[in-house]
C-alpha positions as CSV (number, residue, x, y, z in Angstrom):
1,X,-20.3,2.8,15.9
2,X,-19.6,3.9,12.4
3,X,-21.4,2.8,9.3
4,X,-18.9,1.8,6.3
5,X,-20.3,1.5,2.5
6,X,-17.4,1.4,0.1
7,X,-15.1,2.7,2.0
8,X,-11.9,-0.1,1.2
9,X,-9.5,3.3,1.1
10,X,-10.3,4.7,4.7
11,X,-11.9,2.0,6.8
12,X,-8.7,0.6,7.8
13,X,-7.1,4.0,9.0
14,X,-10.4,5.4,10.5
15,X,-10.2,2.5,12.9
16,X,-6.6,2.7,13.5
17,X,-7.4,6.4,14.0
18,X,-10.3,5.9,16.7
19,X,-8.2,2.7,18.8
20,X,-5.2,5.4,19.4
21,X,-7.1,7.9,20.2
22,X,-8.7,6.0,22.7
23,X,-5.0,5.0,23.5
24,X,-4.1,8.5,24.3
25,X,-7.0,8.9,26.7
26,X,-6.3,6.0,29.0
27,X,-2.8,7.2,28.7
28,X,-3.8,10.7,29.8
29,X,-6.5,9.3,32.1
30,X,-4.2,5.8,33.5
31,X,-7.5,5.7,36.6
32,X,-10.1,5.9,33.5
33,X,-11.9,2.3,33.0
34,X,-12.3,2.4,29.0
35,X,-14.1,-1.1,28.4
36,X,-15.0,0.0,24.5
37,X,-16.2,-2.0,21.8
38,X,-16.0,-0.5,18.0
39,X,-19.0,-1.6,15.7
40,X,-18.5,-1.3,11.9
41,X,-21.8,-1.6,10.2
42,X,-21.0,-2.6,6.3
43,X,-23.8,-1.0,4.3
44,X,-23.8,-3.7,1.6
45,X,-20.3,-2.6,0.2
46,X,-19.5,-3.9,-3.2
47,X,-15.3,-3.7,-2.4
48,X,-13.0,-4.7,0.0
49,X,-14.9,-2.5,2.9
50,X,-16.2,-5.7,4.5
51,X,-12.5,-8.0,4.4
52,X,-10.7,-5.0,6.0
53,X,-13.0,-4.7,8.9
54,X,-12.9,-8.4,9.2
55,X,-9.3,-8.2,9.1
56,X,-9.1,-5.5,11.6
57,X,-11.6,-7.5,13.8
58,X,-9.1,-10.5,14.1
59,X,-6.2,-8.1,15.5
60,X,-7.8,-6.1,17.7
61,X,-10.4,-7.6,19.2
62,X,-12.8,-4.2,20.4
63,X,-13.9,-4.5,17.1
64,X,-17.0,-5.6,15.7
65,X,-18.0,-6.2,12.3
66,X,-22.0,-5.9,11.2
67,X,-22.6,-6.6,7.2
């Protein structure tokens, strides 16, 4: 879970950031059951925070959006 308000410049890579590194550990760990789900909670964001999560919600679908 990570809470996002006004963060248009890093949400995007922070979750990029946290679905390869859980990439790497099934890699490393191929007998490891990794059923995840990421939750971004949108603080009331006044910029783009909330349409980048959304976006990144469509293509991978471990991610959750909360505004």
């Amino acid at each position: 879970m990570t809470p996002a308000y006004n963060e248009e410049k890093n949400i995007g890579e922070v979750l990029e950031d946290i679905e390869k590194a859980v990439e790497n550990l099934h890699k490393q760990n191929p007998n490891l059951d990794l059923d995840y789900e990421i939750i971004v909670v949108n603080d009331g964001s006044t910029d783009n925070t909330a349409n980048i999560a959304n976006k990144q919600s469509k293509y991978a679908g471990v991610i959750t959006h909360i505004q």
